[in-house]
C-alpha positions as CSV (number, residue, x, y, z in Angstrom):
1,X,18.3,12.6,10.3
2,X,17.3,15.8,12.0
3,X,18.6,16.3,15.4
4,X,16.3,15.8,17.9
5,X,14.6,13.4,16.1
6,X,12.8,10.7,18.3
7,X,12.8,6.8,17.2
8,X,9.3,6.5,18.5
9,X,8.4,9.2,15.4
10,X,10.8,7.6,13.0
11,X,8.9,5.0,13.9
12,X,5.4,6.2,13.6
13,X,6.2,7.6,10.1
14,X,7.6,4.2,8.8
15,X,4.6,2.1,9.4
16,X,1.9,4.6,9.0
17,X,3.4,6.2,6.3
18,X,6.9,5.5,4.1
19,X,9.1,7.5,6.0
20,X,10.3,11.1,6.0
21,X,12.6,13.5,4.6
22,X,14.0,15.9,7.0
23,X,11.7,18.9,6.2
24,X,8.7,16.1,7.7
25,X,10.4,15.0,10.4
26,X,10.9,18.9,11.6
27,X,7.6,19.1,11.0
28,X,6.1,16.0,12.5
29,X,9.0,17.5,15.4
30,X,6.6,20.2,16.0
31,X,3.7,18.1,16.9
32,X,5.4,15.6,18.9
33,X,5.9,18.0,21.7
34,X,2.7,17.5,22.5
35,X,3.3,13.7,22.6
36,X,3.0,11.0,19.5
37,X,-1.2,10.8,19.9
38,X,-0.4,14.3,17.9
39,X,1.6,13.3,15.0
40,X,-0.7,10.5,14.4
41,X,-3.8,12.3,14.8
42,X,-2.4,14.6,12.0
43,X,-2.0,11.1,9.9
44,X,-5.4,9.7,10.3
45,X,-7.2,13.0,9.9
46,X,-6.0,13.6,6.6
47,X,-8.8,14.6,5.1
48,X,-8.4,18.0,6.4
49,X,-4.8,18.7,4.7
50,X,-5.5,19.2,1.0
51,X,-4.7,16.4,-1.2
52,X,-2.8,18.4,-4.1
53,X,0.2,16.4,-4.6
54,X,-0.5,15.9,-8.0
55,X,-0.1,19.5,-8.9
56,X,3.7,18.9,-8.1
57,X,4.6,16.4,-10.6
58,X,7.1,18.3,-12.7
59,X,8.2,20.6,-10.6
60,X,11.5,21.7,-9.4
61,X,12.5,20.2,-6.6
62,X,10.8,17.2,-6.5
63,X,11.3,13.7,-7.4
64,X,11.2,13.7,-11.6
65,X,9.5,11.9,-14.1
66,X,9.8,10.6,-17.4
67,X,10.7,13.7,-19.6
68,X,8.1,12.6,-22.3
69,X,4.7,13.8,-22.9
70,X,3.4,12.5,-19.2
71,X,-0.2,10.8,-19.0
72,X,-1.1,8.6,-15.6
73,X,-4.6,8.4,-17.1
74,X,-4.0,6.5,-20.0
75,X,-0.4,5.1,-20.1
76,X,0.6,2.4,-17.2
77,X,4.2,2.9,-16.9
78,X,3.0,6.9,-16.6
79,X,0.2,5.5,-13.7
80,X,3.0,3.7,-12.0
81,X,5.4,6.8,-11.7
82,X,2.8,9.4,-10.6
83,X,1.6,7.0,-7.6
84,X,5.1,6.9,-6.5
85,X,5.3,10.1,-6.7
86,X,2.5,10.5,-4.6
87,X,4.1,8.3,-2.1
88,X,7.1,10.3,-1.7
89,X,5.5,13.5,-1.5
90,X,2.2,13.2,-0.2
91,X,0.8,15.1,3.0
92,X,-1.8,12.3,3.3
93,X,0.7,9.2,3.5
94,X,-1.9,6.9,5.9
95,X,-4.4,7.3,3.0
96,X,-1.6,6.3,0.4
97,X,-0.5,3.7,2.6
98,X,-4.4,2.0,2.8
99,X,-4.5,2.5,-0.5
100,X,-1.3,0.0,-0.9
101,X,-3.0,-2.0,1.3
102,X,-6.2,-2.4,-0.3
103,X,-4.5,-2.8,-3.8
104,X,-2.8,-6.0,-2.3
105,X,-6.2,-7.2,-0.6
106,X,-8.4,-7.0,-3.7
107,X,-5.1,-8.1,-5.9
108,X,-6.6,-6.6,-9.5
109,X,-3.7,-7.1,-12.5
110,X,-3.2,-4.7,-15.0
111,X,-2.5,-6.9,-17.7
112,X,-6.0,-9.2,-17.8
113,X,-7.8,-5.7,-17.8
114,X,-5.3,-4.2,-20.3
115,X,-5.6,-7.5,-22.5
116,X,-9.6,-6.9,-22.7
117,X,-9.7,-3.3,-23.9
118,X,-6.2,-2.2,-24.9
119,X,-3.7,-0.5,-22.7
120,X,-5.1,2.6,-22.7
121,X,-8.3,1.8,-21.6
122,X,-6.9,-0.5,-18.9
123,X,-4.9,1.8,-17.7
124,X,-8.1,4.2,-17.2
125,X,-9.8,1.3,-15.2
126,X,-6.5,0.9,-12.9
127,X,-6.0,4.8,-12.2
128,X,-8.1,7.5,-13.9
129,X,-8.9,9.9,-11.8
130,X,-12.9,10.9,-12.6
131,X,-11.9,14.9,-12.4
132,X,-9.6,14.4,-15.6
133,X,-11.1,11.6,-17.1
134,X,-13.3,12.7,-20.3
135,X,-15.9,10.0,-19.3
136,X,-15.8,10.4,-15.6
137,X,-14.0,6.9,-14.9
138,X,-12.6,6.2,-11.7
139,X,-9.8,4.0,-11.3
140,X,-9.4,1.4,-8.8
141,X,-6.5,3.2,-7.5
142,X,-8.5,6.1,-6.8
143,X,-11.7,3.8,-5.3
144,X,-9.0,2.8,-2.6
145,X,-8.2,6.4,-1.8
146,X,-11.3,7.3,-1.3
147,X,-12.1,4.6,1.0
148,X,-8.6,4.2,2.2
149,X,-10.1,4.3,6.0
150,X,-14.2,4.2,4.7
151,X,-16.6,1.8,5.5
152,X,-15.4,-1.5,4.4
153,X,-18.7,-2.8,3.7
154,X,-19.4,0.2,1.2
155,X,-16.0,-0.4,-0.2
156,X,-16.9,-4.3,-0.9
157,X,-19.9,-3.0,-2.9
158,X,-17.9,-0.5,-4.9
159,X,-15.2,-3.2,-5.7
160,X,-17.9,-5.2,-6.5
161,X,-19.1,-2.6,-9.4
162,X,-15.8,-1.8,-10.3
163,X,-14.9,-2.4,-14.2
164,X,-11.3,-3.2,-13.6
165,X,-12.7,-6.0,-10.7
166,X,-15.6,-7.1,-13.0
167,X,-12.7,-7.8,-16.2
168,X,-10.6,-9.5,-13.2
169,X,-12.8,-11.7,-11.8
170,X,-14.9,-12.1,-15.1
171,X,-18.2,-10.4,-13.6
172,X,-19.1,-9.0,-16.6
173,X,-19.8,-12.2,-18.3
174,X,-21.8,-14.0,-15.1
175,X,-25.3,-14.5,-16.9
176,X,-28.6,-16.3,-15.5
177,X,-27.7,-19.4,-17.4
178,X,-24.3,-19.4,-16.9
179,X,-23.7,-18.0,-13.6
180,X,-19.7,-17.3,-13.1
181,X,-18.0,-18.3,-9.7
182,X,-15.0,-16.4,-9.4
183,X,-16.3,-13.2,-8.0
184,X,-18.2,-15.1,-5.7
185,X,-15.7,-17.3,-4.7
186,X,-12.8,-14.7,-4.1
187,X,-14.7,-12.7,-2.3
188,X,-15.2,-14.8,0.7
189,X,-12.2,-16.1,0.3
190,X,-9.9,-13.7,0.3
191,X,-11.7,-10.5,0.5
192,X,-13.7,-11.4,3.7
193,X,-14.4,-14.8,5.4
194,X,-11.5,-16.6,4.5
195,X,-10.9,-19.8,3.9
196,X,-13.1,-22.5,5.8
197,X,-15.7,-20.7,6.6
198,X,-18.1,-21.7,3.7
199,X,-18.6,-24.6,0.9
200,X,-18.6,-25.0,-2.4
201,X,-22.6,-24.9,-2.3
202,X,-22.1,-21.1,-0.5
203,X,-20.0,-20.6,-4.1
204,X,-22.4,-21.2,-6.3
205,X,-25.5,-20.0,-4.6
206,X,-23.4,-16.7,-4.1
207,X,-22.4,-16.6,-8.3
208,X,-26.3,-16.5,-8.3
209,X,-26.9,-13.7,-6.2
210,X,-24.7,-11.8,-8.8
211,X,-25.6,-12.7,-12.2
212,X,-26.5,-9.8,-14.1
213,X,-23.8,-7.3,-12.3
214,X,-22.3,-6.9,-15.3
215,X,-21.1,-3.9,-17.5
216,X,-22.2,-1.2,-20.1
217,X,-20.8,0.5,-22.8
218,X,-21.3,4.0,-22.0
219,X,-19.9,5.9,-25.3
220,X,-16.7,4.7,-25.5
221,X,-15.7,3.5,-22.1
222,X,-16.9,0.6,-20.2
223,X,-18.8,0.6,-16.5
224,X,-20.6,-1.6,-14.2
225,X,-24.8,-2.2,-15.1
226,X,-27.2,-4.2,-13.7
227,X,-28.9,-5.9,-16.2
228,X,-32.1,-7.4,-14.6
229,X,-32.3,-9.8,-17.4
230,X,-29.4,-11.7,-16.5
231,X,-30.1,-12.3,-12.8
232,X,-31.7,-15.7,-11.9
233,X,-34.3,-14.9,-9.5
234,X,-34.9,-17.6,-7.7
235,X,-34.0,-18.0,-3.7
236,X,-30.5,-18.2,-2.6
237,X,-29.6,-20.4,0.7
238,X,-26.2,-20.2,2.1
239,X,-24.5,-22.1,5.1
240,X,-24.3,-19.1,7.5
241,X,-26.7,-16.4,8.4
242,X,-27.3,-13.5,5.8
243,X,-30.1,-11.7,7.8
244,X,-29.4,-10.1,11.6
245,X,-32.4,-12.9,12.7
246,X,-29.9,-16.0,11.6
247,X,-32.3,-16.6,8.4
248,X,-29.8,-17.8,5.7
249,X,-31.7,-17.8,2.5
250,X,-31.5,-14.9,-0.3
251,X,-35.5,-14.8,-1.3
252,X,-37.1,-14.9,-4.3
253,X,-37.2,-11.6,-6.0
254,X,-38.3,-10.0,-9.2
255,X,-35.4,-9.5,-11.9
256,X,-35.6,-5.7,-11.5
257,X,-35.0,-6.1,-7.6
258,X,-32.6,-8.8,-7.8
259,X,-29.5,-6.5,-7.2
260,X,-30.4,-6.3,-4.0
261,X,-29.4,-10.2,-3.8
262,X,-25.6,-9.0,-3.9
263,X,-26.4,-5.9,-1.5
264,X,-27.3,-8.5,0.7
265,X,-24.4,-11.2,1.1
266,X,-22.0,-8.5,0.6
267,X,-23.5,-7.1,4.0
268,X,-24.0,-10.9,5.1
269,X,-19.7,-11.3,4.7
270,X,-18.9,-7.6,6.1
271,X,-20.9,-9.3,9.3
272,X,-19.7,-12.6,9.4
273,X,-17.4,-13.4,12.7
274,X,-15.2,-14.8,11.0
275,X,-14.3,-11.4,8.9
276,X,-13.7,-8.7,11.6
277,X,-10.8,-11.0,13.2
278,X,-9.1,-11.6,9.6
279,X,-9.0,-8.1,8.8
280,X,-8.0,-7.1,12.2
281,X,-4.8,-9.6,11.9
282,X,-3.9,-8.5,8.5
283,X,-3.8,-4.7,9.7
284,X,-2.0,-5.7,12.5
285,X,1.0,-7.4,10.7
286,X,0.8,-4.7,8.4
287,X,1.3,-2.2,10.9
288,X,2.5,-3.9,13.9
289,X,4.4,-7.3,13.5
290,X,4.2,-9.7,10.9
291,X,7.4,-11.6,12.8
292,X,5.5,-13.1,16.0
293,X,2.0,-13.8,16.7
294,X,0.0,-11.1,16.9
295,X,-1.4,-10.2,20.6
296,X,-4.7,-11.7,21.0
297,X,-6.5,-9.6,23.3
298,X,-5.8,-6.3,20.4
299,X,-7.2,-8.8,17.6
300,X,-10.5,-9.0,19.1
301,X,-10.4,-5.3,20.3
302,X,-9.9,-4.3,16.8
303,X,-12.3,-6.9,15.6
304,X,-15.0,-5.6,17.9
305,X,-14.6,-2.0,16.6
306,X,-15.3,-2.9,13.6
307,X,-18.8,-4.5,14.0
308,X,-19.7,-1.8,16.8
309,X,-18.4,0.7,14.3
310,X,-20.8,-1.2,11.2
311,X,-17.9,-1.8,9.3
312,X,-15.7,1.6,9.7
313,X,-12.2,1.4,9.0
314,X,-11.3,4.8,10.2
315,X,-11.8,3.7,14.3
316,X,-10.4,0.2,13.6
317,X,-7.4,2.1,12.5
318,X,-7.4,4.7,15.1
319,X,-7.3,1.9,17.7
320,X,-5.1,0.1,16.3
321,X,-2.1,3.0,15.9
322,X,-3.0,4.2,19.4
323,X,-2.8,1.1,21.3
324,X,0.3,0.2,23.3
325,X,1.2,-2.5,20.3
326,X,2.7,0.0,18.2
327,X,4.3,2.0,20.3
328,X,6.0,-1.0,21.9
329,X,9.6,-0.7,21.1
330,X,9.4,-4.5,20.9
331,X,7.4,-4.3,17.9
332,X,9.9,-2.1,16.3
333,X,11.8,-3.5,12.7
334,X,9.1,-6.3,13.0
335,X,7.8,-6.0,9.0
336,X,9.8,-6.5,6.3
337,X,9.5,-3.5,3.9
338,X,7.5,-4.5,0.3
339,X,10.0,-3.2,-2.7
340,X,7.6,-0.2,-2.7
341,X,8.0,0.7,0.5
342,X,11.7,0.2,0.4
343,X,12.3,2.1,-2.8
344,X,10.1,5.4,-1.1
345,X,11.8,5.0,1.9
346,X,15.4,5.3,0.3
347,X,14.3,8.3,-2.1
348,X,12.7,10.2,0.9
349,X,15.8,9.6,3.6
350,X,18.7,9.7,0.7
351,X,17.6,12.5,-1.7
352,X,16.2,12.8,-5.1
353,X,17.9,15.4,-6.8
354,X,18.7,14.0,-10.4
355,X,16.5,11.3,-9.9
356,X,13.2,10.0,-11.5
357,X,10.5,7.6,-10.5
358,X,10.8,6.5,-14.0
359,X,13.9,5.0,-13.0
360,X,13.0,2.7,-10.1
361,X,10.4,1.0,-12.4
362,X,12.8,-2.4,-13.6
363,X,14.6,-2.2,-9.5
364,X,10.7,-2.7,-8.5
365,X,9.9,-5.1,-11.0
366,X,13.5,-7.0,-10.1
367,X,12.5,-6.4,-6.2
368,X,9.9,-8.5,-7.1
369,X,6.8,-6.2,-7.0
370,X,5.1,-3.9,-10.1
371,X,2.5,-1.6,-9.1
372,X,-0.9,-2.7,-10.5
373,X,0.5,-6.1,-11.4
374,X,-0.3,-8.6,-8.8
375,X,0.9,-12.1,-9.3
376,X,-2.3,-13.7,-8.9
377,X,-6.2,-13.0,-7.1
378,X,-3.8,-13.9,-3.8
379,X,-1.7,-10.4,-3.9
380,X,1.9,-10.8,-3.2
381,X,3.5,-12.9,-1.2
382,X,4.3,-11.1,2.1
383,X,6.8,-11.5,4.8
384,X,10.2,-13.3,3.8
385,X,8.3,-14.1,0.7
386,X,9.4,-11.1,-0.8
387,X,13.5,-11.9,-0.7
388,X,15.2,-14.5,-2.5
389,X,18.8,-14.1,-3.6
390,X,17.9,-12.2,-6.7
391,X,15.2,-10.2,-5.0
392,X,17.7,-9.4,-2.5
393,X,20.2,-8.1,-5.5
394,X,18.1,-6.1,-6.9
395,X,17.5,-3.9,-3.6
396,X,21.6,-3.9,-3.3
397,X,21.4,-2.6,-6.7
398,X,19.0,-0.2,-6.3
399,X,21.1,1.2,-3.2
400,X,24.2,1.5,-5.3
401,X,22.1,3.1,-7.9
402,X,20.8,5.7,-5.8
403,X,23.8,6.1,-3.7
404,X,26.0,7.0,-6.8
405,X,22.9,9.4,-8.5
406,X,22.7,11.4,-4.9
407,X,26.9,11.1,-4.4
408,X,27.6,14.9,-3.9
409,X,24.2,16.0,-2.6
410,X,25.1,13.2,0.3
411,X,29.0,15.0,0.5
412,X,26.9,18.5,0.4
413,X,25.1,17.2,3.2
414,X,27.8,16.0,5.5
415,X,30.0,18.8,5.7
416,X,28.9,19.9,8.7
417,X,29.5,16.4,10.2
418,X,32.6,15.4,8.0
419,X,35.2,16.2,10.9
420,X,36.2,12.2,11.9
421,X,35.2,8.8,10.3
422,X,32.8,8.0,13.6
423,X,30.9,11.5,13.1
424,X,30.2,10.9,9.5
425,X,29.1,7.9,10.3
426,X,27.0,9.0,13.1
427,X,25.3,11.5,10.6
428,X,24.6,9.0,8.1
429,X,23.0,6.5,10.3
430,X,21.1,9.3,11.6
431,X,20.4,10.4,8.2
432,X,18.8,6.9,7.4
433,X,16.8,4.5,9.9
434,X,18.2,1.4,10.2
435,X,17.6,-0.7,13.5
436,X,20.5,0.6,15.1
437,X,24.1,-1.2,14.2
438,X,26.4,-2.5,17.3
439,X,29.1,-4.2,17.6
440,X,30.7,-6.2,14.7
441,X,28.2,-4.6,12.3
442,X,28.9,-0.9,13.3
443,X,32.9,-2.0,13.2
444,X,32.5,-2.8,9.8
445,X,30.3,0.1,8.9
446,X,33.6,2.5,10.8
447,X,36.1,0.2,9.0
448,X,35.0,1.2,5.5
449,X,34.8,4.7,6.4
450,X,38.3,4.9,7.8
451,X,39.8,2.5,5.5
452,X,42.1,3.9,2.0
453,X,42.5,6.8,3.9
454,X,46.2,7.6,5.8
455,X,44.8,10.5,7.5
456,X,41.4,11.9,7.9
457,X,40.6,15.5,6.5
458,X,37.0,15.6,5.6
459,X,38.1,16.9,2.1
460,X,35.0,17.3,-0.3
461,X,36.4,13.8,-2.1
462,X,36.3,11.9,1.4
463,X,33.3,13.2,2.2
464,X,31.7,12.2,-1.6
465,X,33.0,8.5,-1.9
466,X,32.6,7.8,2.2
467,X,29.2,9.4,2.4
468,X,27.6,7.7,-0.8
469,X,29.5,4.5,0.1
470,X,27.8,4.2,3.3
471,X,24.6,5.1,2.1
472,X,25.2,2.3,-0.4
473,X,26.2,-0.6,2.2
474,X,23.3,0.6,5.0
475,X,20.3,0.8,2.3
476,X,21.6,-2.3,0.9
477,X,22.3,-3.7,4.5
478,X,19.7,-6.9,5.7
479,X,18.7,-4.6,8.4
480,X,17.1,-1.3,6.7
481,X,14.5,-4.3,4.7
482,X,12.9,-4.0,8.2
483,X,10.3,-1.4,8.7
């Protein structure tokens, strides 16, 4: 892309963000002067750069929408389209990128909530924001921005309490004398412990300790309630410690105290030993390497934060992009890019003019991934998981798409660089982010720009077909699905 532009920043603003246009990366350009601690700082203290990329949508100059009457609150395909336009034009792309993150570790689908209330009202529980919602709902979108690097023990009770969570995991219907599992079950599981670290006894007692966290209708939307008649009240005993002094039983409480029940295993799992390591190895093949085995020595450091921390994301985070890890060059291209991440990453380093988010909805659902629509409680399946032959067609396509929409933008763009095949090459590889292409690959790439042409002029026509076609074979290219 911009000249000057450093790999270690290209790289910084892949992982802990979705990449950059060139206006960022002259921007990010600025800070790294003062060496890459300053461009991430900038990224995890986002809370100081105001988060008013909604107030874009629509605008000139910016990636479009659907042309119809446009509501994110209350129609999903609408949701879907103004998160990623958040993700392409955010100044806060660390929170987006948590909040991705968290929306594949507490996988909540769209379509159970939607099938229990009516699309409308599950796409309020999914991504309302409160400030524009008549009834004040927040969507669990906007519950993983707002603790996209909070304390993850406060975030396990808020999921716990959220109405789209309560539909998913059936919560709302886990009664005294029919206490429900699911919750219980997932979230050791999957949301903390992981697997082996407790038994199907742990299960049950812990649907006990939630009975009663159920829901309320509030005037004509739905939201968690605590009804103390539907908590059992007896004692609670688990196979691992809940209490600081090793004790591992839950007492007895009275029906109006007996929320605090949940209060206390969820702070019982946020503690376990077993769930600061977990976390701290999916963060780092997130962020660092999901190829080889992560480094050992950084797992513990990370998982150590945590519990000195109680349970802060924000320093586990911190540590994590600051260590040696990520910067190591040997990390770099190490994660293969989720459709989202791929589809962001093409509109922000190719162009957008013409184009709508709107229109990388089917790609994304080809690609294998639709936003709010997890296949299962599991999340997505990550890694190579996310590329068979079709999956793999539908990114092609997608770059052929988006290569033809962006065709004379691209020749605009290269006409300062049009002069011989190998410099407009150069300029789109520098453009774009690829791992860089040597020897047979690179041949190839400078084959298809030379080739159909008897002489070289860097005419506006050469400049339109080469430009877009190499946009075309590098996005689509095996190597730019690596982050």
């Amino acid at each position: 892309m911009a000249i000057g532009r450093e790999q270690e920043i290209d790289h910084i603003l892949r992982r802990a963000g979705f990449g950059a246009t060139e206006e960022e990366v002259t921007a990010y350009a600025r800070l790294a002067y003062g060496g890459p601690s300053l461009v991430l700082a900038r990224l995890l203290n986002y809370k100081e750069i105001p988060d008013d990329v909604d107030a874009a949508i629509g605008r000139p100059g910016y990636v479009g929408i659907t042309s119809r009457q446009f509501s994110p609150s209350t129609n999903i395909t609408d949701a879907r389209q103004r998160w990623l336009f958040r993700l392409v034009h955010t100044n806060r792309p660390l929170q987006e990128k948590m909040a991705l993150f968290w929306h594949n570790h507490f996988a909540t689908a769209y379509s159970k909530v939607s099938g229990q209330f009516g699309a409308e009202q599950g796409t309020r529980y999914m991504a309302a924001k409160p400030e524009e919602d008549p009834g004040r709902v927040r969507g669990q979108l906007e519950l993983f921005r707002q603790y996209a690097l909070g304390n993850f023990r406060d975030l396990l009770v808020e999921i716990a309490k959220d109405e789209a969570m309560l539909i998913w995991l059936d919560g709302r219907t886990n009664f005294r004398l029919r206490p429900q599992e699911n919750f219980a079950r997932e979230l050791m599981e999957l949301f903390t412990m992981g697997v082996g670290t407790f038994s199907e006894e742990d299960v049950y007692a812990g649907a006990r300790v939630f009975t009663g966290w159920n829901d309320l209708n509030r005037g004509g939307y739905w939201s968690f309630n605590y009804a103390a008649n539907q908590h059992e009240t007896s004692a609670k005993t688990f196979t691992f410690a809940i209490y600081p002094d090793g004790s591992k039983t839950i007492p007895a409480r009275s029906a109006d105290g007996g929320m605090q029940d949940g209060i206390d295993l969820i702070t019982a799992v946020a503690r376990h030993p077993a769930t600061g390591p977990r976390l701290a190895r999916k963060l780092y093949g997130f962020f660092i390497n999901e190829v080889d085995p992560p480094d050992e020595k950084l797992i513990q450091d990370l998982a150590a934060t945590y519990y000195a921390s109680n349970f802060e994301m924000e320093p586990v985070i911190r540590k994590l992009l600051l260590s040696p890890q990520f910067r190591d060059p040997a990390n770099s291209y190490k994660r293969y890019s989720w459709p989202v991440e791929f589809v962001v990453r093409s509109l922000k380093e190719v162009g957008w003019n013409g184009f709508s988010v709107n229109d990388a909805l089917t790609p994304l659902l080809n690609m294998g991934q639709q936003l709010f629509e997890p296949p299962d409680v599991a999340g997505w399946e990550l890694g190579p998981g996310w590329f068979s032959s079709g999956s793999m067609l539908a990114r092609m396509n997608f770059a052929a798409q988006l290569a033809l929409n962006q065709k004379f933008n691209l020749r605009d763009l290269s006409r300062e660089h049009g002069e011989t095949p190998e410099a407009l090459l150069a300029h789109v590889l520098d453009r774009l982010t690829p791992p860089d292409f040597v020897g047979d690959g690179y041949n190839a790439l400078l084959d298809y720009t030379r080739a159909g042409e008897s002489s070289w002029t860097g005419s506006d026509t050469q400049l339109a077909n080469k430009s877009a076609g190499l946009v075309h074979l590098v996005v689509g290219s095996g190597d730019y699905q690596l982050v």
